[in-house]
N, C-alpha and C positions, 0 to 999 in steps of 0.2 A: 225617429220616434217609433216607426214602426216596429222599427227589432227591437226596442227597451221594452214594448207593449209585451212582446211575444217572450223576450227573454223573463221578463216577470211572472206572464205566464205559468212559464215551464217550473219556473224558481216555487209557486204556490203551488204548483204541482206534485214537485217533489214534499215538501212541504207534509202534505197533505197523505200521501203514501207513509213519508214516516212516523205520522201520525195514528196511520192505521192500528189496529187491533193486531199483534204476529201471534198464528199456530208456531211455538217451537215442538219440532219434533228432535227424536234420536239420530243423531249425527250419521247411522248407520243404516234404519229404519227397517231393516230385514234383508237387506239388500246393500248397492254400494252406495259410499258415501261420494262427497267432492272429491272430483280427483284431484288438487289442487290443495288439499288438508296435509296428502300423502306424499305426492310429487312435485316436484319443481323443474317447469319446465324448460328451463335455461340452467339447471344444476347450479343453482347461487350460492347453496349452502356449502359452507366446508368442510359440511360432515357427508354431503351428500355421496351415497354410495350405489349399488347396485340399483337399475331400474329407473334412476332419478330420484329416489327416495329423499327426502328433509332428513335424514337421519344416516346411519353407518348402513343397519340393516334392519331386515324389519323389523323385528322383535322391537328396535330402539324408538323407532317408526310408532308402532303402539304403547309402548310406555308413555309416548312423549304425551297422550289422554290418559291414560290408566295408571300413570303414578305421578304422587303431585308433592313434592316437597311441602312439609308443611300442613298436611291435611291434616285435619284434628281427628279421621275417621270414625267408625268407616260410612264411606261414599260409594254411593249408587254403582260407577261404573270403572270403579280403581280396583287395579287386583294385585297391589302390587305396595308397598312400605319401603319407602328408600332407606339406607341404611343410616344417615343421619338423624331419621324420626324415631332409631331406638337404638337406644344405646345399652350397654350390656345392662341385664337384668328386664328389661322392657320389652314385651312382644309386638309384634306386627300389629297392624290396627283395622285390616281391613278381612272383613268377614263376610265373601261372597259363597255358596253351595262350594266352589269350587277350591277355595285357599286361598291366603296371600304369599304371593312369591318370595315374600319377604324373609320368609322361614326358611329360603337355601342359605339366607346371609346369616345364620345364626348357627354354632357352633357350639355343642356343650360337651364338657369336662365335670365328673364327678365319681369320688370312691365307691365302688361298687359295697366294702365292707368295711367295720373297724381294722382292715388287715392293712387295708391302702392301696387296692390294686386300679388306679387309673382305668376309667373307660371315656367311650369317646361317642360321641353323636354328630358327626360330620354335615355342615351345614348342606351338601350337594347329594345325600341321602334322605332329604326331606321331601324331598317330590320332582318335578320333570325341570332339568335345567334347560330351561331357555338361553339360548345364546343371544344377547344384548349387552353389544359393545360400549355405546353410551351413557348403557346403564349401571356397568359392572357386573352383568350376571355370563358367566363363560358355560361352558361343556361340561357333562358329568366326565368327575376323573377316573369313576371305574370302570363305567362300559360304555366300550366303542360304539354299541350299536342298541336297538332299544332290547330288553331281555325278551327272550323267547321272540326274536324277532330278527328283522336285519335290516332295520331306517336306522343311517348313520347320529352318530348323538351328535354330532359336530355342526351338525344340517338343522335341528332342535329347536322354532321358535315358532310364535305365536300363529304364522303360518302355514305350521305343519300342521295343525288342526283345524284353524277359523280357515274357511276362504274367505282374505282380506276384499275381493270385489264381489259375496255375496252373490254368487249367480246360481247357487239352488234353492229350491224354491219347491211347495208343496200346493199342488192343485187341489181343486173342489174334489176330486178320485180320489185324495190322499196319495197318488204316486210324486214322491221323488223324481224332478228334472233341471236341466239347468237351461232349459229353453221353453217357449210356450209364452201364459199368459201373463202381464207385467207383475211385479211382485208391488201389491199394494203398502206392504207395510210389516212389520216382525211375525213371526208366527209362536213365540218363545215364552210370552206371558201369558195370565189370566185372562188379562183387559185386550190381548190382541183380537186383531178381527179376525174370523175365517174367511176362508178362500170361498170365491162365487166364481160363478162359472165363466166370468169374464179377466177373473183376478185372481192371483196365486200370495204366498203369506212366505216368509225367508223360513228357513230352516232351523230347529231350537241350535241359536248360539252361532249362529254364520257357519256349523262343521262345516267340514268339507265332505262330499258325498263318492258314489261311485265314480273311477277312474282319476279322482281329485288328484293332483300334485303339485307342490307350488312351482313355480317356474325359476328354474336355475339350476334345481335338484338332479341331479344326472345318474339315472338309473332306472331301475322298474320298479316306482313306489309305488303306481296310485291306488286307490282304495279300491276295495272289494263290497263295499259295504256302506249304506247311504245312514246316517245321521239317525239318531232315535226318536223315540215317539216321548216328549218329553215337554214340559209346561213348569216353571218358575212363579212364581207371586209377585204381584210387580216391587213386593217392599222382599229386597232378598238381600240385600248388605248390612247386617244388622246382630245385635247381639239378642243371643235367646235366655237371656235373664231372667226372664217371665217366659213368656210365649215364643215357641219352637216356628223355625222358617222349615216347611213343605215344600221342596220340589218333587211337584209327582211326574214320578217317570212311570214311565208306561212300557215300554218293549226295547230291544234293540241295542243300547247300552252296549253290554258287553262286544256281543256284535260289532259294534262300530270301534271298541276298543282294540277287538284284534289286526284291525287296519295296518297297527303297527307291529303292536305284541303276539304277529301271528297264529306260534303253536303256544301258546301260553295255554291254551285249555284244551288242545288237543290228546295231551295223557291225563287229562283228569280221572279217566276210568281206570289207568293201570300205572304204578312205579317201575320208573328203570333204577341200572346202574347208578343212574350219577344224579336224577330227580324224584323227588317224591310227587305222588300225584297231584293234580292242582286241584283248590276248590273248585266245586262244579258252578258253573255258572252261566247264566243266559237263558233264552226260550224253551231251552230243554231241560232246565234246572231250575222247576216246578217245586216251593216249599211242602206242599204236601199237607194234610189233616193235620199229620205229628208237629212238625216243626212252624208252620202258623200258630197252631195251639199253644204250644209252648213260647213262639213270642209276645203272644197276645196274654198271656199270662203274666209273663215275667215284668216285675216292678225295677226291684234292686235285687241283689244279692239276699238272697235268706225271704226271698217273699216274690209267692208267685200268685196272687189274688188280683190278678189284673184282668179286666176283660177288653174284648177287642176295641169298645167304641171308642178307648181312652190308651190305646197303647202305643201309638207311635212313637218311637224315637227318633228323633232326626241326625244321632250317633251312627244309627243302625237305620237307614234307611233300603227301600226293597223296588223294585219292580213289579207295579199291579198286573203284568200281563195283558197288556190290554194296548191298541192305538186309538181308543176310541177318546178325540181329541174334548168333546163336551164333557166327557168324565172326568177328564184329567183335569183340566180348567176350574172345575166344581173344587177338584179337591188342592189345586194348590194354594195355601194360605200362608199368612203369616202371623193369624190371631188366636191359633188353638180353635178354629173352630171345626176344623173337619181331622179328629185323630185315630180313625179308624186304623187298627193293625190289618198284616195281612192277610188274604183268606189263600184257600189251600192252591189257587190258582198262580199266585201272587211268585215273584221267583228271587233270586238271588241274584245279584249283581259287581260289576267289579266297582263300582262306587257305592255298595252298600259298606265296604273297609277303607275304600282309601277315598282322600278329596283327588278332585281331576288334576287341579294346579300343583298346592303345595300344602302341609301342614306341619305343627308344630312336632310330628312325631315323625320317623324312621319311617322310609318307602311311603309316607304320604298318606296314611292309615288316619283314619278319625280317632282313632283314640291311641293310649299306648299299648303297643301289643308287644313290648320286650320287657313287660315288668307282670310280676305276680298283680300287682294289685292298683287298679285306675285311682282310685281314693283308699286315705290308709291313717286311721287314725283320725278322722276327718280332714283331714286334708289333699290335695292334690301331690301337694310338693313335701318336701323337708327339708326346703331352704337354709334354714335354722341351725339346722343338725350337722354334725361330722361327715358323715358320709349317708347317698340318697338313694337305698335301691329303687325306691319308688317315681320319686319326682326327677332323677336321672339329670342334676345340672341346672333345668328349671328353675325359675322363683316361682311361688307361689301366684304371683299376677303373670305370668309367661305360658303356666301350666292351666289356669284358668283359663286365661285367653285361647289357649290352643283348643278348650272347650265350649270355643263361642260363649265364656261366658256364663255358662250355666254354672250353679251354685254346688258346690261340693256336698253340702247338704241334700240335692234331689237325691243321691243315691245315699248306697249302707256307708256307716263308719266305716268299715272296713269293705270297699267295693270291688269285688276281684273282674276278671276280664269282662266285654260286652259282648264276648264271640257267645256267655249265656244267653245273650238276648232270644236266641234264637235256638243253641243247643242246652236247655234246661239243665239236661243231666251233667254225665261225663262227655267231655266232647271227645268226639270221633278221633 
């Protein structure tokens, strides 16, 4: 009798716990998740590959949450459209600051003129090929290695960037470390907490920081350079049909970019033989009175009566120059309320052209940069028509989407490049 008393007990016990009220939090939280999400500790799975992983590799490993058969998108924390959820003519559906991966798995064909001469928009020219076996997304086939750089493309997956066990982490000092005090929670959105002098905040996005390299990689990759000063809105997967999604970045960007693309901005001041210089970009590549002025000006094409308090484009976004993390927090939104252009401090960046992941255009560029003109006629595309110099293969819902959705209408009938955003005039 005794043990029925006590097993009932435990049984209204239990009970009673699952009853409770549960905080869910981010499967990630700033930091690592279960280990036990990612690993399998007796290797059960049949995919299981390198590490123990539930999967081939890791790339496959984080697909296995971030793309979801099915998804009606886009969702919170999927970066990625399997290629059964679009089929030709249909774009990708998830619309994170970053891209959806989905845009390597699309491939376009169309007449450049009434003459008939074939061109081609190669879907593994769309942005960074992650190698994910489970997934079907393989190796860029053109380069061995990242440009202007030498991290093998072969080696290429969600781990070359995220550290998948989240062990940097940003102190009350604002220094970058991967040791110290526990990481309470994200440091990546609006609504995160900051760090107290007891508690540290993960890193925007799990980067990986100084000396980072995932384990397996064999050679001398690891970073130079710890993660940027950057802040997202908590609503950031979403279409800007109305209202524009703000990530404000703040410093460092580029910087952390060179991680892999080493000299990519080291000749920006002078052309060789075989490269022309690169745009300038980073801490040292300050927009200036001129070139603030003139983006804070510019509307559309043919109309520059814009003022700062209203100019942001989240086509052409910038770096405030700043890590001052309460500023940034203020201004990342996702309701148009905070659309300040930038001021002469404000700088360029390598994601003010291209998304990080993938997009619907060539090298991963926010808009099209291989055509005269972004809108033409009002339209994106010219689906329609014979041959597309403009919409380049595109449908008209593929070339929208690749513009999160914005309405052909915000800019001119005829809307030529957004490199104006910024260089009014003729550009350089």
């Amino acid at each position: 009798m005794k043990d029925v008393c006590t097993i009932l007990r435990a049984l209204a016990l239990i009970l009673c716990i699952i009853a409770m009220p549960v905080t869910v939090f981010a499967f990630h939280g700033g930091g690592v998740g279960a280990c036990d999400a990612c690993h399998s500790m007796h290797a059960a799975s049949p995919l299981s590959g390198q590490s123990l992983l539930k999967a081939s590799d890791p790339s496959s490993v984080c697909l296995h949450c971030h793309e979801q058969l099915g998804d009606p998108g886009p969702t919170k924390f999927h970066v990625s459209t399997p290629a059964a959820d679009m089929p030709p003519g249909f774009p990708p559906k998830q619309l994170t600051p970053a891209g959806d991966f989905g845009w390597l798995r699309k491939t376009y064909t169309w007449l450049s003129s009434a003459t008939g001469v074939p061109r081609y928009s190669y879907g593994d020219r769309h942005g960074h090929n992650i190698t994910a076996m489970d997934y079907q997304y393989s190796a860029d086939m053109l380069n061995v290695a990242a440009p202007e750089g030498t991290y093998p493309t072969a080696s290429l997956s969600c781990i070359s960037c995220h550290d998948p066990h989240g062990s940097y982490r940003r102190g009350s000092s604002g220094a970058i470390t991967t040791s110290g005090t526990p990481i309470q929670g994200s440091g990546s959105y609006a609504s995160s907490a900051s760090p107290q002098a007891s508690t540290s905040v993960g890193v925007y996005r799990l980067l990986g920081g100084r000396n980072y390299q995932p384990r397996g990689l064999i050679g001398n990759f690891g970073f130079l350079s710890d993660p940027p000063a950057a802040v997202a809105p908590d609503a950031y997967n979403r279409a800007e049909t109305g209202a524009q999604t703000r990530v404000a970045y703040g410093s460092g960007m580029s910087e952390w970019c060179e991680n892999c693309h080493t000299t990519m901005h080291t000749i920006a001041s002078a052309a060789t033989p075989t490269m022309p210089p690169a745009h300038p970009v980073g801490n040292l590549a300050k927009l200036g009175a001129t070139i603030s002025g003139g983006y804070n000006a510019y509307v559309k094409t043919g109309v520059l009566t814009g003022t700062a308090n209203s100019a942001f484009l989240s086509l052409v976004p910038f770096e405030e120059g700043t890590s001052d993390y309460p500023t940034l927090k203020a201004h990342a939104k996702s309701d148009d309320s905070y659309l300040f252009g930038p001021s002469a401090n404000a700088q360029v960046m390598c994601l003010t052209c291209h998304r990080a992941h993938a997009s619907g255009w060539d090298y991963a560029t926010r808009w099209n940069t291989n055509t005269d003109y972004v809108v033409y006629n009002g339209f994106y595309s010219q689906d329609s028509q014979q041959y597309q110099p403009y919409g380049q293969g595109r449908t008209e819902a593929e070339a929208q989407k690749a513009y999160y959705d914005m309405q052909a209408s915000r800019f001119a009938t005829s809307q030529d490049t957004l490199c104006h955003k910024c260089h009014t005039g003729a550009l350089p």
